[in-house]
C-alpha positions as CSV (number, residue, x, y, z in Angstrom):
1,X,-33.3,49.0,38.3
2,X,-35.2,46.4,35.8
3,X,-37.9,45.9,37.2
4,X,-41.7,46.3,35.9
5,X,-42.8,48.4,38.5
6,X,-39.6,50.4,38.5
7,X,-40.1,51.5,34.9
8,X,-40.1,55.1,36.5
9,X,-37.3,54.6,38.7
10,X,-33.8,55.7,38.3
11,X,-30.6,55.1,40.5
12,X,-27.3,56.6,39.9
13,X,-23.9,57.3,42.0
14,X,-22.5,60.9,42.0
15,X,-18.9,60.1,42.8
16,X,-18.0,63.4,42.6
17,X,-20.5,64.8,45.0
18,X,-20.5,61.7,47.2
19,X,-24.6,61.1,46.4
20,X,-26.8,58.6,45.2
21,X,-29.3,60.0,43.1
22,X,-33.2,58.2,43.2
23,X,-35.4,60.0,40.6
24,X,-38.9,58.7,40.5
25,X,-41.6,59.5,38.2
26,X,-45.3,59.0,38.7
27,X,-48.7,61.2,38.1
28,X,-48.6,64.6,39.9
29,X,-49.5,64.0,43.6
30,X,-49.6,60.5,43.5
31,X,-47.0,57.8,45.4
32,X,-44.8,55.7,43.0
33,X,-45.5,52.0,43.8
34,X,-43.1,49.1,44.3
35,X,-44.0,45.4,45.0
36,X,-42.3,43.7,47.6
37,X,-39.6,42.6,45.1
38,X,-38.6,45.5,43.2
39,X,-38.7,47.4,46.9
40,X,-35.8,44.3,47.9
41,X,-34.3,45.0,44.4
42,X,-34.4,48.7,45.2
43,X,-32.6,48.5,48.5
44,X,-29.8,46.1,47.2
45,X,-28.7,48.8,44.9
46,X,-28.5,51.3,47.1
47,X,-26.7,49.5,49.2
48,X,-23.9,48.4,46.8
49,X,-24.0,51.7,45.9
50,X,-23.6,53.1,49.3
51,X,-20.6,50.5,49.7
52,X,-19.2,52.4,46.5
53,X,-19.2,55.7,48.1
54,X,-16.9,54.2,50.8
């Protein structure tokens, strides 16, 4: 993820374990935020990464 409002975001593939990992960071209690494009931009790579699992 590159996005601005995904600073705190990261997305990685466990091949080994069959996972995708989403880590996201933000101040204790409170949501994480995405706009409308990095939520699109978000779901695209976990799709293509779902696809790699396959």
């Amino acid at each position: 993820m590159n996005s601005p409002d995904a600073d705190d975001l990261t997305l990685e593939i466990d091949q080994t374990n069959g996972v995708i990992r989403l880590k996201a960071a933000a101040t204790f209690g409170e949501p994480v935020e995405l706009s409308a494009d990095a939520a699109r931009e978000l779901g695209q790579s976990l799709i293509r990464l779902a696809d790699e699992l396959e």
